[in-house]
N, C-alpha and C positions, 0 to 999 in steps of 0.2 A: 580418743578411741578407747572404746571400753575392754578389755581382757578379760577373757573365761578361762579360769585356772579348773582341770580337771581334779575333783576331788575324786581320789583315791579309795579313803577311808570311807567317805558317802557309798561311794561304790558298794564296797564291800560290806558294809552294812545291808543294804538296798537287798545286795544279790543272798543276804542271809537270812535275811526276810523272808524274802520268796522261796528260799530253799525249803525255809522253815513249814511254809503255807504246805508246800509240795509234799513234805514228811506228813505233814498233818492228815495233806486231805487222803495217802495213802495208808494211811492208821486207821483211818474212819472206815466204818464195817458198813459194807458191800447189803444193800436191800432192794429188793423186786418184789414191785406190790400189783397189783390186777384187780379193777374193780368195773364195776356192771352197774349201770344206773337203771337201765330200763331191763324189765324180767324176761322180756323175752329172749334176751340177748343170753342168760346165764346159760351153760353148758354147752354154748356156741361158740363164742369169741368172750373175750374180754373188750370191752367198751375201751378201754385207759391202761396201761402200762407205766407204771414209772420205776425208774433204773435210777438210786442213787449211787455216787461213788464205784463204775463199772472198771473193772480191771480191763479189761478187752471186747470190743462191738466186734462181732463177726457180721457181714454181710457178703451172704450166699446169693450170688448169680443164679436165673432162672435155672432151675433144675427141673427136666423134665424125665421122661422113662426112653433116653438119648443112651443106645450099646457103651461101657463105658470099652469096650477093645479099642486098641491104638489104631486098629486098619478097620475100624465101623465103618470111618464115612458119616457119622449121625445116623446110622438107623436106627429108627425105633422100634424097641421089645412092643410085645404086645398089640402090635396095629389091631385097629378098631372093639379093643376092651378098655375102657374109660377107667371102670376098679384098679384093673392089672398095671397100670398105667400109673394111675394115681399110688399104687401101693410100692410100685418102685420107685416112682418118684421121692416120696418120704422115706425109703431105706434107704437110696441114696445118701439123701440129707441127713438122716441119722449117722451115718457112716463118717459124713465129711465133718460134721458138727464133734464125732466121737475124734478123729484124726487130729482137731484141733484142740483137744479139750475138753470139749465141751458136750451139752447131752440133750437132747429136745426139751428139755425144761427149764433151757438157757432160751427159747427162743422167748422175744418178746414180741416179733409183726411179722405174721405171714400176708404174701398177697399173691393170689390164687388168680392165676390165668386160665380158662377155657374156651373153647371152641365154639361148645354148644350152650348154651345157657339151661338148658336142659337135664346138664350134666350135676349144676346145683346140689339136690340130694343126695347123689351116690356119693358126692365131694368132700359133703360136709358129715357124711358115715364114715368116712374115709380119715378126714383129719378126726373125727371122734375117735375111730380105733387106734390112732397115733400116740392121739393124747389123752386116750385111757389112765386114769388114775391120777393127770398131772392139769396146773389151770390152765385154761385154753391161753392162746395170745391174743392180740388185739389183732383184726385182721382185715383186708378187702379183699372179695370177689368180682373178678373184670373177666366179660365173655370180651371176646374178640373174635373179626375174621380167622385170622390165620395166625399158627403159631411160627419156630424158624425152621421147623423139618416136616415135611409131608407129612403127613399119621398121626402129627404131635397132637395131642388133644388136652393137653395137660401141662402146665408152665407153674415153679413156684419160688418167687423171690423170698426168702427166708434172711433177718437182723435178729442175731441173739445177744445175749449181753452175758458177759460171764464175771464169777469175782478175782479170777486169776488171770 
């Protein structure tokens, strides 16, 4: 019968190692890069995102232009203004992005829920004036039937990456 003697020392070594990695990869300086391969895309979306060495991924739940009052019920501001809608929605997420840290130019993938497909243009003027001065993120646009409250015309899952 063979016997496994628990080495100790291996151990502690092992687990110093790893420690070490863990210091390491926390030393190493935080980069977010965006790149566009095809031109139509530039000042739209970013085609690629890459996050090396993230301190912390936020991932924000649909945010829509949903009352934030504790006795709303989900109503919605703004019924049947798709802009209004859309312009709350991103204060929102600015707000919730700012709560945690973090600042819309952490975001790296928006994906943009509507109603109407229609809505398209005004959407993407919409996230322009968001991210005014800043590079766009990588992103998808999905019409759908229905969103989760009556009036909602406007849904947006937002992942940022921060270096803190």
């Amino acid at each position: 019968m063979r016997q496994v003697l628990f080495d100790w020392a291996g151990a502690a070594v092992l687990l110093a190692i790893i420690a070490s990695g863990v210091e390491a990869q926390d030393a190493a300086v935080y980069e977010k890069q965006s790149y566009n391969y095809s031109e139509w895309a530039k000042g739209r979306f970013s085609e690629v995102v890459t996050v090396k060495n993230p301190g912390r991924l936020l991932f924000l739940g649909g945010i829509g232009s949903e009352d934030e009052a504790a006795n709303s019920g989900g109503s919605i501001r703004h019924l049947g203004d798709f802009g209004a809608q859309c312009r709350y929605a991103w204060d929102k997420i600015k707000r919730i992005l700012e709560k945690q840290g973090g600042s819309l130019n952490d975001v790296v993938k928006v994906t943009t829920y509507v109603t109407d497909i229609r809505s398209f243009p005004e959407a993407g003027k919409c996230r322009s004036e968001v991210f005014s001065g800043l590079t766009q993120p990588a992103g998808t646009f999905v019409a759908v039937s229905q969103l989760a409250w009556p009036g909602m015309m406007i849904e947006v899952d937002v992942i940022a990456a921060t270096a803190k």
